[in-house]
Structures are given as C-alpha cells and as structure tokens.
C-alpha positions as CSV (number, residue, x, y, z in Angstrom):
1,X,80.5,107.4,88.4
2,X,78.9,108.7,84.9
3,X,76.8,111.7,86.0
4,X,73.1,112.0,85.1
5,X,70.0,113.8,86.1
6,X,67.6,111.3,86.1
7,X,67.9,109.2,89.7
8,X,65.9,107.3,91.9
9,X,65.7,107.0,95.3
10,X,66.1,103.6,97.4
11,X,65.9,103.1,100.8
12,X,67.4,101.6,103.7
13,X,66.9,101.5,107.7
14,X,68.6,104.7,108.1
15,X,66.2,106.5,105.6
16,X,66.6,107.4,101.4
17,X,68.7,108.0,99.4
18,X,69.0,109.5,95.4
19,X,70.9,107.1,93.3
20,X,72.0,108.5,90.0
21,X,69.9,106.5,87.7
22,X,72.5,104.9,85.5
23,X,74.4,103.1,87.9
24,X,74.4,99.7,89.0
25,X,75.7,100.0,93.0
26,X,72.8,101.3,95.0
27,X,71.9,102.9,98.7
28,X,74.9,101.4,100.7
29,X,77.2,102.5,98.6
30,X,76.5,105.8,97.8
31,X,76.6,106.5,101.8
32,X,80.0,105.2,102.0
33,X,80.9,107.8,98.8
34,X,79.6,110.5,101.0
35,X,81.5,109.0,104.3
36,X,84.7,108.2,103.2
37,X,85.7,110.8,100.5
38,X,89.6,110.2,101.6
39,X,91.6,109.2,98.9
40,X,89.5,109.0,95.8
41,X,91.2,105.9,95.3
42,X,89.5,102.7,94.7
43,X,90.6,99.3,94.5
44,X,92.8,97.9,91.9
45,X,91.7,95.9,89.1
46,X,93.2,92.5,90.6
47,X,90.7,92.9,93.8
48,X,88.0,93.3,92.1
49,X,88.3,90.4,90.2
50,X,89.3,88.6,92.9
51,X,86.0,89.6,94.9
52,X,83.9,88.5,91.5
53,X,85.2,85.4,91.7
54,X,84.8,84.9,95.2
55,X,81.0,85.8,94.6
56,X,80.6,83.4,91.6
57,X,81.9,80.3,93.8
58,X,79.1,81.2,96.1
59,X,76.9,81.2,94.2
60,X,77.8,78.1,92.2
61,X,77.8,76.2,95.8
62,X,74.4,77.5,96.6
63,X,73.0,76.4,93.0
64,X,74.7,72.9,93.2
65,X,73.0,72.8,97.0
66,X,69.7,73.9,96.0
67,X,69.9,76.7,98.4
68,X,69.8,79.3,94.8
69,X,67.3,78.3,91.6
70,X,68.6,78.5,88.5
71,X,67.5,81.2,87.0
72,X,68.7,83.3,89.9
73,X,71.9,81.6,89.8
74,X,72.2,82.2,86.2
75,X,71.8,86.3,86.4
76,X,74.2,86.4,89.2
77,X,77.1,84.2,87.9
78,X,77.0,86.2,84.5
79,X,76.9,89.1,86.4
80,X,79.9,88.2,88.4
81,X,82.0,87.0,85.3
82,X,81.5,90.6,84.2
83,X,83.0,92.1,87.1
84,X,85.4,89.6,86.8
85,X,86.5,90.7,83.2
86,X,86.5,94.5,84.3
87,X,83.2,95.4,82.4
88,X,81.6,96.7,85.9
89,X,84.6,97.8,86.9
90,X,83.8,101.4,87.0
91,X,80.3,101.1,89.1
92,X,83.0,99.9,92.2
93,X,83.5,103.1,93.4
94,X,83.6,103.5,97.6
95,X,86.9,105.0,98.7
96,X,90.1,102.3,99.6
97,X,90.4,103.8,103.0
98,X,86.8,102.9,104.6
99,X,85.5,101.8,108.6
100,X,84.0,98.7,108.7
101,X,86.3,96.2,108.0
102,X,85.6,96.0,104.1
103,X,81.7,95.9,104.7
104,X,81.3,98.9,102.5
105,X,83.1,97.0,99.3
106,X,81.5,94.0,99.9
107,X,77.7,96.2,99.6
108,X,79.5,98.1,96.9
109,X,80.0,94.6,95.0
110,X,77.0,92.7,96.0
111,X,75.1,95.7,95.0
112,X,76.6,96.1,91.5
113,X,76.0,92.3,90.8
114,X,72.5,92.4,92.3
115,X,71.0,95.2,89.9
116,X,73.4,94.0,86.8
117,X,71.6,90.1,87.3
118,X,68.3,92.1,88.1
119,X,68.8,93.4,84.4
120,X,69.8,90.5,82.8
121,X,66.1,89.1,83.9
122,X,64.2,92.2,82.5
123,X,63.9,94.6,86.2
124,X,65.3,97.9,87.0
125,X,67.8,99.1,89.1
126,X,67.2,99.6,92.4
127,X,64.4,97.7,92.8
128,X,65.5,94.4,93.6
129,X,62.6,92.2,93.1
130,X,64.2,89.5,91.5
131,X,67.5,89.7,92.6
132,X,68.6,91.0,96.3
133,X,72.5,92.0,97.2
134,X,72.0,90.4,100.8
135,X,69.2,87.8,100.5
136,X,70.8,86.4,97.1
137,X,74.1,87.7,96.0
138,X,75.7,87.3,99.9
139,X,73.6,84.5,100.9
140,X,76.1,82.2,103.3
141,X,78.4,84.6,103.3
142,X,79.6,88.1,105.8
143,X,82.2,90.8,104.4
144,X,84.2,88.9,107.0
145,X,85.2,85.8,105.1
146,X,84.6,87.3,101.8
147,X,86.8,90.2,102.0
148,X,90.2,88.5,103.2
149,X,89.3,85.4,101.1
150,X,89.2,88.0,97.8
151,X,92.6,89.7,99.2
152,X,94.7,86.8,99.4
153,X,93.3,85.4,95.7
154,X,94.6,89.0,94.6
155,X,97.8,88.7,96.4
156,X,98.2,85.1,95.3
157,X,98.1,86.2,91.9
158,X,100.1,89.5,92.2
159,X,103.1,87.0,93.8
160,X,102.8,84.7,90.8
161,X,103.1,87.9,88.4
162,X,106.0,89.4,90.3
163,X,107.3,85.5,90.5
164,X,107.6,85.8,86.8
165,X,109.5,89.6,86.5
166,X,112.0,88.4,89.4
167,X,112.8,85.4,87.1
168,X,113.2,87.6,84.1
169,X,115.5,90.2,86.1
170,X,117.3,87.2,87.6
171,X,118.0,85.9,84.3
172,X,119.0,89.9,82.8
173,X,121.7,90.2,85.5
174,X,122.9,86.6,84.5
175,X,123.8,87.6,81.5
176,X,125.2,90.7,82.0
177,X,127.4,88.7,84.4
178,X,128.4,86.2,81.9
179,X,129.2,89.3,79.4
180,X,131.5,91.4,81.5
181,X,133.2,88.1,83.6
182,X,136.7,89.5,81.6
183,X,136.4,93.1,83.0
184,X,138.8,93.5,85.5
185,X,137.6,97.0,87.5
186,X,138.7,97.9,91.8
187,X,136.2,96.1,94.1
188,X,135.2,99.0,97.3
189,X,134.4,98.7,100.6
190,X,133.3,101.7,102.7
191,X,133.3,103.4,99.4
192,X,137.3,102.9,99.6
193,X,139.5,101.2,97.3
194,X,139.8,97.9,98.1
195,X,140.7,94.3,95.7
196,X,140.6,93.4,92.3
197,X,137.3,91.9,91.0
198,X,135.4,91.9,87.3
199,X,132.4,93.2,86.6
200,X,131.0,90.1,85.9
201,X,131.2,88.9,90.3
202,X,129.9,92.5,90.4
203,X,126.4,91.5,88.3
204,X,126.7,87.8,89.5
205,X,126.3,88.9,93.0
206,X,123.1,91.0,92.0
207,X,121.7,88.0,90.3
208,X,122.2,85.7,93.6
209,X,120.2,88.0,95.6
210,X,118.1,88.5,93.2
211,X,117.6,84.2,92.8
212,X,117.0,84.2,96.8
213,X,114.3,86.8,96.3
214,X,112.6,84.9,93.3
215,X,112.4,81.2,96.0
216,X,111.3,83.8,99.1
217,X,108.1,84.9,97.0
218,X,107.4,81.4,95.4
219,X,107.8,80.2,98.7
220,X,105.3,83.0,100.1
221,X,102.5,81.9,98.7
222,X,102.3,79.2,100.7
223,X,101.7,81.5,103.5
224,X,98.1,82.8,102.1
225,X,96.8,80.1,100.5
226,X,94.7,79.1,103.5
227,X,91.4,81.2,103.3
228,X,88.5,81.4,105.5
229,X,85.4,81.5,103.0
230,X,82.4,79.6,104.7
231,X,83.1,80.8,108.1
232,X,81.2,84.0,107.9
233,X,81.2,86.3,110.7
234,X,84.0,85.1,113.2
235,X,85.0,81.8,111.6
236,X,82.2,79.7,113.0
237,X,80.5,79.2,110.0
238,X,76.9,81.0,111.7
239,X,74.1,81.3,108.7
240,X,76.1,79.5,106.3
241,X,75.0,75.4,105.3
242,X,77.1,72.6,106.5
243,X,77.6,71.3,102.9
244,X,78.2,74.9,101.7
245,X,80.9,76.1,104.2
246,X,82.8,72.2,103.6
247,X,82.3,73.1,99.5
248,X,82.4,76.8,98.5
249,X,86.6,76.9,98.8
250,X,86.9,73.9,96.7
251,X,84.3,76.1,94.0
252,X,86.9,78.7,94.3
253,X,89.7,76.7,93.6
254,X,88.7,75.7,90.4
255,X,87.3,79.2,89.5
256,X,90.6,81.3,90.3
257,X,92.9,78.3,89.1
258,X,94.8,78.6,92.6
259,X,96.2,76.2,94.9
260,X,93.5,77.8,98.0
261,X,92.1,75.4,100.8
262,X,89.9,76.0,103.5
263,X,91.7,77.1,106.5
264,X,91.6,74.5,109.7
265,X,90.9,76.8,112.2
266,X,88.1,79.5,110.9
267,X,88.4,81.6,113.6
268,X,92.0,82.1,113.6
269,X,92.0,82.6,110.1
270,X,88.8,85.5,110.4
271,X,91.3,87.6,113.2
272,X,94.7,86.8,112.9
273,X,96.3,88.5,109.8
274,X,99.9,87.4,110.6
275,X,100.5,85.7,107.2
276,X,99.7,88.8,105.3
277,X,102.5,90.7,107.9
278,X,104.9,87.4,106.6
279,X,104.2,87.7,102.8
280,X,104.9,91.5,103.0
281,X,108.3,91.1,105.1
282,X,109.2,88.9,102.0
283,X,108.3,91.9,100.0
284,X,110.5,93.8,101.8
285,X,113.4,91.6,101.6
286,X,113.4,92.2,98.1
287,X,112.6,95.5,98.3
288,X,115.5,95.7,99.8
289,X,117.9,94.2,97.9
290,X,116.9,96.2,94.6
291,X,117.4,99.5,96.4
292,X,121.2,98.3,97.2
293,X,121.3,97.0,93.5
294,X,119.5,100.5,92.1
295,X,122.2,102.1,94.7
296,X,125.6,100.5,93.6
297,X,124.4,101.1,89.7
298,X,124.2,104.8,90.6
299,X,127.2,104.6,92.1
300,X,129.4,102.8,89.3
301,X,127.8,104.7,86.4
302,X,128.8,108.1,88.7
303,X,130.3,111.0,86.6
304,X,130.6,110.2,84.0
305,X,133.6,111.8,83.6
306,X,134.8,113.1,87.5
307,X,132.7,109.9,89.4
308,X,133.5,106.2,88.9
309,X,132.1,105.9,85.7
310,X,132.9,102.2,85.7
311,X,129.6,101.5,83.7
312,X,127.2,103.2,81.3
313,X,123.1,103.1,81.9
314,X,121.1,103.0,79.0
315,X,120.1,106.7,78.4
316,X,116.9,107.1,79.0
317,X,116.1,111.1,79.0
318,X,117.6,114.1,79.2
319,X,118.6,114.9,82.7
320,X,118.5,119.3,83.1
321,X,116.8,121.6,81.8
322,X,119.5,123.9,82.3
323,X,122.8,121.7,81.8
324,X,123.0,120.7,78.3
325,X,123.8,116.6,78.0
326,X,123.3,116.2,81.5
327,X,121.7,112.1,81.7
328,X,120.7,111.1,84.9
329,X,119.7,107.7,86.2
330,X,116.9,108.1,86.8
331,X,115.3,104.2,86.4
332,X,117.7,103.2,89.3
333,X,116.0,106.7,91.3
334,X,113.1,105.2,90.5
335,X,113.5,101.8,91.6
336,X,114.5,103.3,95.1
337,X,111.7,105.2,95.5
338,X,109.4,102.2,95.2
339,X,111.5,100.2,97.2
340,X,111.2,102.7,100.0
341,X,107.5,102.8,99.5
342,X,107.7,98.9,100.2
343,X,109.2,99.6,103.0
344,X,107.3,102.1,104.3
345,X,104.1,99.2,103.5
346,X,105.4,96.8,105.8
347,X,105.3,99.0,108.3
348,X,101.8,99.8,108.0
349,X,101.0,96.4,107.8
350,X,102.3,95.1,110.2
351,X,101.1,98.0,112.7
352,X,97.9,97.4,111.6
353,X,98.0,93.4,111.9
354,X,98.3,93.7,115.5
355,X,95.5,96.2,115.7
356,X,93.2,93.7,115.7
357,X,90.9,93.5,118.1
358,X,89.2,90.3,119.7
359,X,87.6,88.4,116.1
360,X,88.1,90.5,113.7
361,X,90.5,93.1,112.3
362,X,89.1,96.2,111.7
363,X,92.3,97.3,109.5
364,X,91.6,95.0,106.7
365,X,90.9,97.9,104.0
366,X,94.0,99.6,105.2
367,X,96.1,96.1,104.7
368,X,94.9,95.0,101.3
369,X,95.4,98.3,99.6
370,X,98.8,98.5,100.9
371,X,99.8,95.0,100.3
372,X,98.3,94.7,97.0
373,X,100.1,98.3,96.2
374,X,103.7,97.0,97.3
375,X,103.0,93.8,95.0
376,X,101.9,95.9,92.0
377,X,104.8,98.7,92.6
378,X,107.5,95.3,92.1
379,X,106.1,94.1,89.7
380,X,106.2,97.4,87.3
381,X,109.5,98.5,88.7
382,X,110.9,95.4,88.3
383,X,109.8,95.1,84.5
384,X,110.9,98.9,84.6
385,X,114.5,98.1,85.2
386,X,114.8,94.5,83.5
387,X,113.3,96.2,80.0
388,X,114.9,99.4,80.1
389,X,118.1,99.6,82.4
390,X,119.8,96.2,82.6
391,X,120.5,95.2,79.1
392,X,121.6,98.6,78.2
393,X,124.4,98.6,80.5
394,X,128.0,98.7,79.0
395,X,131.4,98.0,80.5
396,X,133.8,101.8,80.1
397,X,136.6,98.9,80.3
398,X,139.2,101.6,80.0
399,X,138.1,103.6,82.8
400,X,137.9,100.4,85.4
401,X,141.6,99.6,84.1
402,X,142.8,102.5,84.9
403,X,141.1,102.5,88.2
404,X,143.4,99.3,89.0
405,X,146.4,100.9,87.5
406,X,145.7,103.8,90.0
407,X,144.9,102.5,92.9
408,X,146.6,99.9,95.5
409,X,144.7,97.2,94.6
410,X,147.8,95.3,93.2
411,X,149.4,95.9,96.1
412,X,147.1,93.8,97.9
413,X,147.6,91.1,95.8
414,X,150.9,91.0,97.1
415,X,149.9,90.4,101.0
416,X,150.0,87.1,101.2
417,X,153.5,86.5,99.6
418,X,155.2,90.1,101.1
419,X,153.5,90.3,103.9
420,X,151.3,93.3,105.3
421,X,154.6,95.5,106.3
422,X,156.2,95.3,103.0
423,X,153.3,96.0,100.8
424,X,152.5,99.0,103.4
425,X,156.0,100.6,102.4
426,X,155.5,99.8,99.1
427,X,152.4,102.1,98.7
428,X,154.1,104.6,100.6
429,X,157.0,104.4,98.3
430,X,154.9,104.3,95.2
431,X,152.6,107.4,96.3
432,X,156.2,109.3,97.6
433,X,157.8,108.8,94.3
434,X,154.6,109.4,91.9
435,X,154.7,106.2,90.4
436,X,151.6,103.9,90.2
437,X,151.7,100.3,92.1
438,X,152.6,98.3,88.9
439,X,155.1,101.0,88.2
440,X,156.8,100.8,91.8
441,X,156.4,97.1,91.7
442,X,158.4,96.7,88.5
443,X,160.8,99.4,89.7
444,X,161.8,97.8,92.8
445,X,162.2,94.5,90.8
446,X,159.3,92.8,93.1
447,X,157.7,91.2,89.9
448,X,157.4,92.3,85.9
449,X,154.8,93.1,84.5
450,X,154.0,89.7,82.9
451,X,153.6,88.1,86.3
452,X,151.5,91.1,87.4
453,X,149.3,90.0,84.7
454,X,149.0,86.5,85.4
455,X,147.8,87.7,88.9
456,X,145.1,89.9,87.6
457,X,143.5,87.7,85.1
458,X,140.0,87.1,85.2
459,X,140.4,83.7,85.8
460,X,142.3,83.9,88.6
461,X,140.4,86.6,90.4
462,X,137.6,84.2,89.7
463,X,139.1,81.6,92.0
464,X,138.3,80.7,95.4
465,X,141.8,82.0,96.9
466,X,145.1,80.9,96.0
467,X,147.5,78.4,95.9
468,X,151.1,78.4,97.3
469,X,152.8,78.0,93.7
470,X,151.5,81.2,92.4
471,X,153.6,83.3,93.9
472,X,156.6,81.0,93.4
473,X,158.1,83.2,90.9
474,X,158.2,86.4,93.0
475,X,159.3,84.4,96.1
476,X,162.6,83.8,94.1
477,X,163.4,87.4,93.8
C-alpha cells in the first residue's frame, strides 16, 4: 500500500471509510486491513493470477451471453489481464489468514479490477459509476466458487512446476548413479555395518523414489482438476444463468491452458475439500522421501575426517565463525527443514478439511495458503539441491575402500558358502588377532585375495544374488 495524504471516503452499509487516494482496492478491503492485521502476509503471486483469470472467464461468458456490454466487458477483461501479469499485484493487500471463507480476497480483487476498468473508461476511483465490483466484476459469481476454483488453477500449476524440478532431480541422481556404479563402499543398517554395495545402488535408490514421487504429483493433478465455478453460493448455481454456469469453466479452460472441467456434483465440490487433503498427502510423500535423501547425504559426507566421509558435498559456505575450515551441509539442512514444514502443512490441511461445516468450509484461506506454500517450498528446495548439491557430489573412493577393508562386510560375503557359524569365528578370530577380514581370510587359507576380488566387483554386487558356481573355488579348499 503506497502512502499518501490525499484520500477519499466511500461508503458501505456499515458506514465510511477513508481510502488512501492512490489505490485501486476500495471500502471492503481496507476493513479487512484493519480486521485481520495477522500475518502481513498476502497471497503469492500464483493466486493472484489465478483469481485474474478466473475473473476474466466471467466476464468473457457474460459478454458472449449478453449478460455484460462491450464496453464494460472491455475495461474489465484488460483490467483482469493486468492482475494476471502482476501489474496490480501490489493493490491485493488483505491479510492470508482472514474469516469469511476468502470473501475478503474476493472484494479485495473485484475491487481492484472494478476502479482499474473504471479508469480505463475515464472515472475515478471509488466512485464506481461505470464499473461496480459486485454488480459487474462478480456478476454470476459468490467468493464460494470463485475462491476454490482460483486455488486449485494455482495448485494445478504449482504441481506442473514442481512436475518439472522432480524430473530434473530425478534425472541429477541418475547420473550420479551411473557415475559412481564402480565404487565399492559398506552398505548400513541401524547405522551398523552391514554388506557390500557401490555408491552407485546408493544414488540409484534415491532416484527410484524420487521417479515414484515425480508419477504421484503428475498423477495428483487429476485430483483438482474438477472445479465448481458457476455454482455460486452452495453449488446450486442460485443468481448465476443457465447458459453461464454450463459455459464459464470451459472459458477458463482455454484462458489458464489447464485440463479443468466443471465438477458433476456442485455441491460436493463447494463443501467437501477432501481432494486438496489428497494432493497435499502426495506432497508429503515426497516430502518425505527428500528428508531421508537430505538425511543419508549428511550422514555419508559425515566428518570429514572422524565421520563416514564416504562422499564430499559441494562446498557451499563457510560453516563457523569460530572453527576455521569448518563446511557444513547446510543445502541437505535445508531441504529437511522444508520437508518438515510440508509435513507440518498436511497437518493443517487436513485438520482444517474436516472443519467444515454443513455447505461450506470456512477454512479455505487457511488451506490455500498452506497448500500453495508446501508446493512453492518443493519446488525451490528441490531446484536448491538439484543446482547446487547433487552434481557437486564426489566419491572419497579411498575412504569407502577402506571402510570394506575394515569392516566385516567380506565376511558376509562368505555366509552362504561357510555358513553363519564359521564366518562368526572368523570375525572373532580376525578382531582377536588384529588382522582385517581379507587379512584373516587369506591367513586361514579360506580364499586369496584374487577370488576376494572377484566377489567384490561391482558387477557382481550389482547382481540379483548368486549362483552356486561362484563359490566353487573356495568350496574346494
């Protein structure tokens, strides 16, 4: 809001109002500034385009229906094509957290496009002579179905966005996979010493989870793409035009370039909020699965020099201010973070989903901000860690072999040819006499080191299990 002295004063059934005299929302929004001063946050760029889109289909259905004259229809589309493009972004300015189920917003919007096409046709703001926020800018229409309608074209966007940054991550572990596939390192389980792997199943498992995350949010879309514009209040379509409620989604389709059809059921659509609750779960999911990815990167890149130390991150800034050389991961702390914010969403959302009361939910402000933060949060943190963490990482290939020299990993590879008992006396043996595994194996005469080898290759870790000849040669000794 640009302060100025000069203001002027509009009125409404609850009395007047001063409006600074620069700015194009009017009466209703300024008392929902002064109501809801909560988080002096308002809504994100991607909602208010969505909700000038929304707008413009309404009123290109009412100009094709006759229900809006041209001239009208004109001012208002232009005006609604600026707040598409973020030009009257700064005059939507109520508070994210609001009561009334997104009816201040909706004022806040049909207001700003009401005195912006009042301009356009030579008036002054405030006045609304030519151009009225609820006789012309919401004609057919109640915050109701315009609200959701605009969150779910916001959301459907957002997933196509964060569809695109999963695919790119998805493809960044690939190839990390594909580079490190020959570096043998000690797999863990309950942060124990456990099997030999490579580096490469390590970043291959990553990018399969990742993969099933990038089908759960293409898939997710299909959850929202119902909306319930045209049913105004409750679903029912009271106010609104035959031909306008059975045409104004099909307007919006070609306007927002989205697969969206009109819900079958209106009323279900206008109280139940259930597929916002699924598409956030998905969220979740992958939410999820980058804080155990963020986690284990932490975990292998440890140390460097007293922790695992397997890998290096990409350094990215000093880590103390006290401790000179100190580098911290901080990109894979960072990632967490978010993904626990996710998590935290979900649980708002869906607590609020079954808040609703009766025909409408009264939550709705509280659900889009959240959902449409979780969406935005994944999408930078996962361009975050595919720009600036992934491709940096490198292999300390000498530290993971001498991980597997160290540990009893080899043993194990021996279990299915010495049996459990045997290879538990060989450990025993090996830690009693100061040798490593490879050392006590050789020194017992179980198998040289050549064969040992063989059994650790890549390739053969690689393999689904193993095949009786493989162990031939030991057998024999």
């Amino acid at each position: 809001m640009t302060s100025n002295s000069v203001m002027r004063r509009e009125r409404d059934a609850l009395g007047e109002l001063e409006i600074p005299d620069n700015v194009y929302y009017g009466i209703h929004t300024m008392r929902a500034v002064l109501n809801f001063p909560f988080s002096k946050t308002t809504l994100p760029a991607p909602f208010i385009k969505a909700l000038g889109q929304v707008k413009r289909a309404c009123a290109e259905t009412n100009t094709v229906l006759g229900h809006l004259n041209q001239e009208l229809s004109s001012a208002i589309i232009t005006a609604c094509k600026e707040l598409e493009d973020g030009k009257l972004s700064d005059h939507i300015v109520v508070d994210a957290f609001q009561g009334g189920a997104g009816t201040s917003t909706n004022m806040n919007v049909n207001e700003v496009i009401a005195n912006r096409a009042e301009e356009l046709l030579g008036g002054k703001l405030g006045e609304y002579t030519q151009v009225h926020p609820l006789h012309h800018v919401n004609m057919h229409q109640s915050t109701n179905d315009v609200y959701p309608t605009a969150l779910k074209i916001a959301a459907l966007g957002l997933l196509v966005e964060l569809e695109e940054h999963v695919a790119r991550l998805q493809e960044s572990l690939q190839a990390k996979e594909a580079e490190l596939r020959d570096v043998v390192k000690v797999a863990r389980t309950e942060l124990m010493d456990g099997v030999p792997m490579t580096l490469g199943m390590t970043f291959g498992a990553f990018s399969d989870a990742v993969a099933r995350d990038r089908w759960r949010i293409f898939k997710s879309r299909e959850r929202i793409k119902k909306v319930n514009l045209g049913g105004t209040a409750i679903g029912t379509g009271l106010g609104a035009p035959r031909d306008y409620v059975l045409k104004v989604t099909e307007t919006l389709r070609h306007i927002c370039g989205l697969p969206v059809s009109r819900a079958e059921n209106l009323v279900d659509a206008t109280q139940n909020m259930d597929s916002l609750v699924e598409v956030s779960g998905m969220l979740k999911t992958y939410a999820a699965n980058l804080m155990k990815l963020a986690s284990d990167l932490r975990l292998l890149s440890s140390g460097p020099d007293t922790g695992i130390g397997e890998i290096s991150l990409p350094p990215l800034q000093t880590g103390s201010s006290i401790m000179a050389g100190k580098i911290n991961p901080v990109m894979p702390e960072a990632v967490t973070q978010i993904a626990l914010k996710v998590m935290g969403n979900d649980q708002t959302i869906g607590l609020a989903a079954g808040m609703g009361q009766l025909e409408l939910n009264h939550l709705m402000p509280l659900i889009a901000h959240t959902l449409l933060e979780s969406l935005m949060l994944l999408i930078n943190a996962t361009h975050s860690l595919t720009q600036h963490c992934i491709p940096g990482i490198k292999a300390n290939v000498d530290r993971c072999l001498s991980h597997v020299e160290q540990s009893n990993a080899l043993a194990t590879v021996l279990v299915p040819v010495l049996g459990y008992d045997r290879v538990e006396k060989l450990v025993a043996s090996a830690k009693e006499s100061g040798r490593t595994i490879r050392e006590e194996i050789s020194h017992q005469g179980i198998a040289s080191s050549v064969i040992i080898d063989e059994l650790l290759s890549p390739k053969r870790l690689c393999k689904l299990g193993f095949t009786p000849d493989e162990f031939n040669t030991i057998k024999k000794q």
